[in-house]
matplotlib code that plots the C-alpha trace (Angstrom):
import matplotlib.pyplot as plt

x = [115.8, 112.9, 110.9, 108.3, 105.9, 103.7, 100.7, 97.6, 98.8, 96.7, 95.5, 93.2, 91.2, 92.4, 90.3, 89.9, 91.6, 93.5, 94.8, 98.5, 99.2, 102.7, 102.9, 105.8, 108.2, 110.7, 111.1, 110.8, 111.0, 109.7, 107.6, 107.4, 106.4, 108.4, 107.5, 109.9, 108.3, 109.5, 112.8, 112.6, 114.6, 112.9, 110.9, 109.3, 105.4, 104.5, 105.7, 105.1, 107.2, 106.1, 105.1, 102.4, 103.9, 103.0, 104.9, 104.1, 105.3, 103.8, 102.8, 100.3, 98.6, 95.4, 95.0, 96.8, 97.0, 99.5, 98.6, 99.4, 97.3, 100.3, 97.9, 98.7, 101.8, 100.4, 101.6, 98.4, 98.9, 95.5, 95.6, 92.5, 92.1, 94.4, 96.6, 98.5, 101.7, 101.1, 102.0, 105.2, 106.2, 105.9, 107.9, 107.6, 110.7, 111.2, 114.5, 115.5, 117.3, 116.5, 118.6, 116.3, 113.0, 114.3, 114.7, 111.4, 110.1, 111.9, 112.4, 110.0, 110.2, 109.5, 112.5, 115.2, 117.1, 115.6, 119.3, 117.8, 115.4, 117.6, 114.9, 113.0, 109.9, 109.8, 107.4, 104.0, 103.0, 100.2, 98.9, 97.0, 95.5, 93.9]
y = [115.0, 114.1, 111.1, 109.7, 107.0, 105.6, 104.0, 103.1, 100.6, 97.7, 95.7, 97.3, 96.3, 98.1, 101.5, 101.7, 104.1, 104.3, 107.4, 107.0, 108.8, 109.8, 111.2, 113.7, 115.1, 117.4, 120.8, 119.7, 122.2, 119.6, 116.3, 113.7, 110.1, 107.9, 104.3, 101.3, 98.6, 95.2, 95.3, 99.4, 102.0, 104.1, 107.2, 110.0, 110.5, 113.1, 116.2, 119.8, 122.0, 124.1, 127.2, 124.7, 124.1, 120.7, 118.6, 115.2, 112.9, 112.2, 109.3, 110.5, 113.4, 113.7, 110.2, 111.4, 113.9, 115.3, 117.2, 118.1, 118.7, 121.5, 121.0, 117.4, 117.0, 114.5, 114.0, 112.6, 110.6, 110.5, 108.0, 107.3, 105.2, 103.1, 101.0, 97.3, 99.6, 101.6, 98.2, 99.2, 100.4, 103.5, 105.5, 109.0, 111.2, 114.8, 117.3, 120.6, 122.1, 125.1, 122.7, 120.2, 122.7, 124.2, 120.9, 120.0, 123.6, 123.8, 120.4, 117.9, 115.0, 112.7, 113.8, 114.3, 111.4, 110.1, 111.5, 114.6, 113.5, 113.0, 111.5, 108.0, 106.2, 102.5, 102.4, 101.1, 98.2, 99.3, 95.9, 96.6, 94.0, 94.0]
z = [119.6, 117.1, 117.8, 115.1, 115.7, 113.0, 112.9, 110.8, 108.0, 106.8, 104.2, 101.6, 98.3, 95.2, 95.6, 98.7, 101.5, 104.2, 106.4, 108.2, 111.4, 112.9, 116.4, 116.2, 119.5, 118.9, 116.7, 112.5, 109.8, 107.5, 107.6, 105.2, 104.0, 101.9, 100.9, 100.4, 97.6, 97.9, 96.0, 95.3, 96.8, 99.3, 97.7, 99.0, 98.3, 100.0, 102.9, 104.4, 105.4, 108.9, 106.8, 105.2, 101.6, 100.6, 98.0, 96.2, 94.3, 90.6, 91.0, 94.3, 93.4, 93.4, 95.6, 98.6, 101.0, 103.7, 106.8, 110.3, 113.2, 115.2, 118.1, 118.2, 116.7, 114.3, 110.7, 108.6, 105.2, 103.4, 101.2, 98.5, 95.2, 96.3, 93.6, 94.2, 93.0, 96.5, 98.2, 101.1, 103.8, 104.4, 106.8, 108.6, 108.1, 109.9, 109.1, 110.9, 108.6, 105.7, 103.4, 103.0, 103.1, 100.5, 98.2, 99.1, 98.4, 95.0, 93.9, 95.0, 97.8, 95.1, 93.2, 96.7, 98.3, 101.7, 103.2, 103.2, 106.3, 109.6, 111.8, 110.6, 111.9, 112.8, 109.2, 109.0, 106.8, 103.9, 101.2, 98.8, 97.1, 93.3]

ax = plt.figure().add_subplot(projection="3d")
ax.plot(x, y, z, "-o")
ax.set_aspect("equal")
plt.show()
């Protein structure tokens, strides 16, 4: 069974930075974040697959940055040059299956359905204000 706990949301000037952390249990093929706008439909921003392949939505590169510390089984969201358009919550999501590597290989997270993550985080809170 996967666990994910997230943590490191906050409020933020326009510009500024903040990093997200997700403490993961269990055996993932992939790792993600998605975000969830007031009134939007959840999106994915960013994720990594275990063989290191990164993917990001359009609207994040170059501002943020996924990682994973395999030592610590922590998922990291770097997140600079923060907008008032990055304002949500933003979840953790984990899969174990080639299916959704794959999509998020070939595709894009920012372009897949959340469905294709199985295991969800609690989410994390992140304001940013202009």
């Amino acid at each position: 069974q996967v666990q994910l706990v997230e943590s490191g949301g906050g409020s933020v000037q326009a510009g500024g930075s903040l990093r997200l952390s997700c403490a993961a249990s269990g055996y993932t093929l992939t790792l993600g974040w998605f975000r969830q706008g007031p009134g939007k439909k959840r999106e994915g921003v960013a994720a990594i697959n275990n063989d290191g392949t990164t993917s990001y939505a359009d609207s994040v590169k170059g501002r943020f940055t996924i990682s994973k510390d395999n030592a610590k089984n922590t998922l990291y969201l770097q997140m600079n040059s923060l907008k008032a358009e990055d304002t949500a919550m933003y979840y953790c999501a984990a899969d174990t299956t080639q299916a959704t590597r794959r999509v998020v290989a070939d595709i894009g997270v920012g372009r897949i359905s959340p469905v294709y993550f199985s295991y969800w985080g609690q989410g994390t809170q992140v304001t940013v204000s202009s």
